[in-house]
FILUMGU-730085 format. One record per residue (C-alpha): x, z, y; residue in three letters; residue number from 1. Coordinates in steps of 0.001 Angstrom, whole numbers, padded with zeros to 6 digits, m for minus. Last residue first. Layout:
       u       w       v residuo num
       X       Z       Y     Ala NUM
...
END
This chain:
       u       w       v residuo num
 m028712 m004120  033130     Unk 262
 m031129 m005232  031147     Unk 261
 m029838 m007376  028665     Unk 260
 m026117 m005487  028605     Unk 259
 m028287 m002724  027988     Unk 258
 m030116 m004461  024767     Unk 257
 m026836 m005237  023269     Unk 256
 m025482 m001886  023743     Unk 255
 m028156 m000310  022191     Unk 254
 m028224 m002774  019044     Unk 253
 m024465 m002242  018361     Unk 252
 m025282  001548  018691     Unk 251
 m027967  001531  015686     Unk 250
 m026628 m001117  014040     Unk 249
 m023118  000612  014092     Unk 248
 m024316  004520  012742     Unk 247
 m026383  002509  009791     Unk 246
 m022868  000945  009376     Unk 245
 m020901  004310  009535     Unk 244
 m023820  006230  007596     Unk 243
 m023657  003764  004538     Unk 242
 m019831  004177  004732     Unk 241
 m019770  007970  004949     Unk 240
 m022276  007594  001993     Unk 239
 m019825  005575 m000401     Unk 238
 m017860  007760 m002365     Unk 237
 m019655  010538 m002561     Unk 236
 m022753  008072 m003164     Unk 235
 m020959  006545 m006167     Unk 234
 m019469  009524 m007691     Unk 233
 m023539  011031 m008006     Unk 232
 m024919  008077 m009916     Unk 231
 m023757  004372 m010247     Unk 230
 m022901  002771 m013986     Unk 229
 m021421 m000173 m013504     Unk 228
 m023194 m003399 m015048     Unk 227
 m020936 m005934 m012892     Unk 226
 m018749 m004329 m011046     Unk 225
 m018022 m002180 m007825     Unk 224
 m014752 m001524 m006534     Unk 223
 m014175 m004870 m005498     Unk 222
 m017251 m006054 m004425     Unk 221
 m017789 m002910 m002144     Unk 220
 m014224 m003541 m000594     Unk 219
 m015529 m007158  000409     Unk 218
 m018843 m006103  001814     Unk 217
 m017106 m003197  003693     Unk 216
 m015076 m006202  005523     Unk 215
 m018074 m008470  005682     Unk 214
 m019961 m005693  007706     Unk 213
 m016753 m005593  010164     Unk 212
 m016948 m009451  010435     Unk 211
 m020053 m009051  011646     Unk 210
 m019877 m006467  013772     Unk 209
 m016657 m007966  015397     Unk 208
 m019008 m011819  015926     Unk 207
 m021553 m009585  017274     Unk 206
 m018683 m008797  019632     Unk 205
 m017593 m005334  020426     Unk 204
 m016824 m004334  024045     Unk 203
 m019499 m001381  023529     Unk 202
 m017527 m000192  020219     Unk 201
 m014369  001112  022215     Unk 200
 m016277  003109  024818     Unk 199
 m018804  004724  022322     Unk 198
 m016226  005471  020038     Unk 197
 m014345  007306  022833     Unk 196
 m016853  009097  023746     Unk 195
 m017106  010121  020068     Unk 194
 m019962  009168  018249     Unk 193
 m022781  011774  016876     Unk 192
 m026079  010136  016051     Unk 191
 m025386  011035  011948     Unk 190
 m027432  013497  011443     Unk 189
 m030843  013320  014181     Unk 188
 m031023  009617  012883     Unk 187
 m031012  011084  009354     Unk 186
 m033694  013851  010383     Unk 185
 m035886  011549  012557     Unk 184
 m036035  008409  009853     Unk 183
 m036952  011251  006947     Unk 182
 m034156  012423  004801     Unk 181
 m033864  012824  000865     Unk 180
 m030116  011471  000646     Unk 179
 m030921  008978 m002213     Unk 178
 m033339  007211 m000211     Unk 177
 m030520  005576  001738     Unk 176
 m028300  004963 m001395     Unk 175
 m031017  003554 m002917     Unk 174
 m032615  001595 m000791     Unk 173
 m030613 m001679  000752     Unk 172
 m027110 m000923 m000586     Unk 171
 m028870 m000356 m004381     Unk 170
 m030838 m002793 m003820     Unk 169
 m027929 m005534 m003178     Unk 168
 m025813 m003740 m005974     Unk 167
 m028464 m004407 m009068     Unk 166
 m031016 m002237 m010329     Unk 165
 m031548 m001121 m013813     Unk 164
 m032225  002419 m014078     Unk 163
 m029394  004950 m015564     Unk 162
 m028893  006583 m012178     Unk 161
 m028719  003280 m010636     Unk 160
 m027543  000727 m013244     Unk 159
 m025756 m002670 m011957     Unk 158
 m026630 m006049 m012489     Unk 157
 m024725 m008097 m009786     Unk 156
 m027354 m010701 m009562     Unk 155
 m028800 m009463 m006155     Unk 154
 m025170 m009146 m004500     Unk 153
 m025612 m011028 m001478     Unk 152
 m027206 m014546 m003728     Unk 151
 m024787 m013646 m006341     Unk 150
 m022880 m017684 m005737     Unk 149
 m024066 m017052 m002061     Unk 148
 m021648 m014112 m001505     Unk 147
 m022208 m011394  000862     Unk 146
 m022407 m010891  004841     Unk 145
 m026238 m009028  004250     Unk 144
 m023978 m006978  001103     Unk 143
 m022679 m005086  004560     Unk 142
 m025871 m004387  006403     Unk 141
 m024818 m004551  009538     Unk 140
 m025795 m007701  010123     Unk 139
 m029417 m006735  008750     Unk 138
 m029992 m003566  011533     Unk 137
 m029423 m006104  013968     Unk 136
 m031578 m008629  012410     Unk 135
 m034086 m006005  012527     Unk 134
 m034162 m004841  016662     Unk 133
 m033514 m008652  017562     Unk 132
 m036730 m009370  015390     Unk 131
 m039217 m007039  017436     Unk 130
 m037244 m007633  020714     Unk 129
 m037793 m011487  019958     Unk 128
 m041323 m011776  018864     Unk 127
 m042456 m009257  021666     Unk 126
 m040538 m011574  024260     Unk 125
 m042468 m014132  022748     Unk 124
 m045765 m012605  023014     Unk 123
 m044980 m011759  026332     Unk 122
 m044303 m015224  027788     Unk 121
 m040510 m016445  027812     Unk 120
 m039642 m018104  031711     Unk 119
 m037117 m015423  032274     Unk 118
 m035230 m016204  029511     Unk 117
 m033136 m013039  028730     Unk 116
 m034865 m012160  026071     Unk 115
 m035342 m015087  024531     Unk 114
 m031844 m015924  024506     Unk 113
 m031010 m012382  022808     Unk 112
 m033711 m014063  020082     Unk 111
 m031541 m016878  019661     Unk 110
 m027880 m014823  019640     Unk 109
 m029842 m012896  016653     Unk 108
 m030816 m016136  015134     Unk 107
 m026968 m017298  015407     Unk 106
 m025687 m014364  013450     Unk 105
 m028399 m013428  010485     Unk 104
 m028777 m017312  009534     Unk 103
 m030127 m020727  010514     Unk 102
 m028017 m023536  009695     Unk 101
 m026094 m024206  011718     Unk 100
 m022580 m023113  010771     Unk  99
 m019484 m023660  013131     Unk  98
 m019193 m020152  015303     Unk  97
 m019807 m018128  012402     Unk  96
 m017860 m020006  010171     Unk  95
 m015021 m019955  012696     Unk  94
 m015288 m016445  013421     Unk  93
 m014898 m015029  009930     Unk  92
 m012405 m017850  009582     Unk  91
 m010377 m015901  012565     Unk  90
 m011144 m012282  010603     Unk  89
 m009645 m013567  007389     Unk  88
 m011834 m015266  004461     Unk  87
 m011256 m014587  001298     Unk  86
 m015098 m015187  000282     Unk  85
 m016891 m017660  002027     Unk  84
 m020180 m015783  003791     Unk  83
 m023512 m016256  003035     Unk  82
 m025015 m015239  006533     Unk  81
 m028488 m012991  006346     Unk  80
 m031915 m012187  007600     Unk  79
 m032793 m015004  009566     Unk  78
 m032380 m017116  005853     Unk  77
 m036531 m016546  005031     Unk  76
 m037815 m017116  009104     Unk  75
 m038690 m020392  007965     Unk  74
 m041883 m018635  005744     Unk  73
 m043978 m016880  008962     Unk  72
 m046511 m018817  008430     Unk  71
 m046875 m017586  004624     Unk  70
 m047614 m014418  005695     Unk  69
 m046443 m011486  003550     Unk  68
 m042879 m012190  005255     Unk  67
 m044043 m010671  008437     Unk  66
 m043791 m007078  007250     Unk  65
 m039976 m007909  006746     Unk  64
 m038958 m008692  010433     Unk  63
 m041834 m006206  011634     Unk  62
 m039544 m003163  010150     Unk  61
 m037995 m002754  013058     Unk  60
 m041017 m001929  015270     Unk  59
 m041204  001252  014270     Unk  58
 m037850  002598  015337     Unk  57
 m037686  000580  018190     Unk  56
 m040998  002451  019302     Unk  55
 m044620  000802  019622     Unk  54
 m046200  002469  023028     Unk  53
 m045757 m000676  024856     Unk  52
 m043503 m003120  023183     Unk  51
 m042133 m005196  026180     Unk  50
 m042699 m003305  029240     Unk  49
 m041987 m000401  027147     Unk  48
 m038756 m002017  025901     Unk  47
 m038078 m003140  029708     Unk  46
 m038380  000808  031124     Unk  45
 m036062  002012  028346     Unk  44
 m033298 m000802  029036     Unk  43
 m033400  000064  032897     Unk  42
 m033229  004249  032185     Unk  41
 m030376  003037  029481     Unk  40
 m030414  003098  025879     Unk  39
 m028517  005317  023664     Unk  38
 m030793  007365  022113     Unk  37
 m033733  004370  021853     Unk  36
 m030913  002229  019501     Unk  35
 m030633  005593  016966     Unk  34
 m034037  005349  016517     Unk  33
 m033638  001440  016247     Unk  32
 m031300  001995  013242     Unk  31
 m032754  005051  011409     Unk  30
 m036109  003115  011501     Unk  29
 m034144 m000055  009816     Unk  28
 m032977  002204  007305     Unk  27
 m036547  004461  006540     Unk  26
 m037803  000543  005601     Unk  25
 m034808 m000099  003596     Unk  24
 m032052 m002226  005083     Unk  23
 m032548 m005638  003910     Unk  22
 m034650 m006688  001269     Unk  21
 m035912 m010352  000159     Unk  20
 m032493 m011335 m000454     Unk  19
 m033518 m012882 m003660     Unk  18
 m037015 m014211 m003911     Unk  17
 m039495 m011878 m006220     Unk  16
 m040483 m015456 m008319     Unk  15
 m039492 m012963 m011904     Unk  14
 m041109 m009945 m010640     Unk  13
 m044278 m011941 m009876     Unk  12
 m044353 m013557 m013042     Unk  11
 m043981 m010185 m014925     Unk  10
 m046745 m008556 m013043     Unk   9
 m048845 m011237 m014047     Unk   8
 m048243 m011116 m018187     Unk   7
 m048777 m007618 m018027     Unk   6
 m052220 m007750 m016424     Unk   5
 m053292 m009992 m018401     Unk   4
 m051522 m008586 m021609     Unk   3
 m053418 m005314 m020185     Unk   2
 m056910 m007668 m020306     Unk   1
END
């Protein structure tokens, strides 16, 4: 019966689908926590007209909840873009612009259609806001703008502390869960842009977000190998990153939802 048992767990490990994460579930929280700070009066009133009594925060996590039933199975790429590597900012664009099939970029500008459709029903507004608030979060995720050939960095074998992992969990949990904060708290300590942030980033593009996840992406494939060893240098170096992007979703999403509703 344990060889059973053994012998199951290893086959579902093995069919686990790569880029099955995204932020971690306490990452997409920070994100739409962050979101609810900066709406407007209009954008608050049309969230609760939308979600009722279900926050941004917790209703981010319903793009990955949704992948434990099978009808919900097309909605698999939503999450990401495989991007070419060595691109500049105008391919960036280009790809984005040019590529149909479905991915992290144009399903976000579908869902932001939704919204705005005045003929949607409720249940699809709900749909929408629900997955607008993760795929968000996911763009800004920078190994979400990754490689295909590594399928976003889940066969870079890395060690995490001396466990195996590999550097698309590692940007999706580890780093996050490394700094021992609840949603509230890490929301709470890094929700502090500049005015003049706050001015600059609300004429960025989804296009600029993007490219600006791809960016970090790039710099994190550089610097980060194939079985390296990541512990305590690794989040020095990298946590005012993690907090910059979680810090983007959070205000990219805000900004997209006011210019919705106002």
């Amino acid at each position: 019966m344990k060889n059973y048992f053994k012998q199951a767990l290893l086959i579902a490990v093995i069919f686990v689908p790569f880029h099955a994460g995204a932020w971690s579930m306490i990452g997409h929280r920070i994100v739409g926590q962050i979101a609810e700070n900066h709406l407007t009066n209009k954008s608050k009133k049309a969230v609760l007209s939308i979600l009722g009594t279900e926050s941004l925060a917790m209703a981010s996590n319903w793009g990955d909840f949704i992948k434990s039933d099978s009808n919900y199975d097309s909605l698999y790429n939503w999450h990401f873009v495989n991007l070419p590597v060595n691109l500049d900012k105008s391919g960036v664009f280009s790809y984005l612009e040019t590529e149909k099939e479905p991915n992290v970029y144009n399903k976000t500008l579908q869902m932001i259609s939704a919204l705005k459709n005045n003929k949607s029903t409720a249940d699809q507004k709900k749909f929408a806001l629900r997955m607008l608030t993760h795929l968000i979060g996911d763009l800004n995720q920078p190994m979400h703008t990754a490689h295909k050939e590594d399928s976003g960095g889940n066969k870079v074998y890395v060690t995490w502390f001396g466990e195996k992992s590999n550097l698309h969990k590692v940007w999706d949990d580890e780093l996050i869960d490394y700094q021992r904060l609840s949603y509230t708290e890490y929301a709470a300590a890094i929700d502090f842009p500049t005015k003049q942030e706050l001015s600059s980033w609300k004429g960025k593009t989804l296009k600029e977000y993007v490219y600006g996840s791809y960016e970090v992406c790039n710099k994190i494939y550089e610097t980060t190998k194939p079985e390296s060893k990541l512990s305590y240098k690794y989040n020095f170096d990298y946590v005012d990153t993690l907090n910059k992007q979680l810090l983007y979703g959070g205000i990219c999403l805000a900004n997209t939802l006011n210019a919705i509703y106002n």
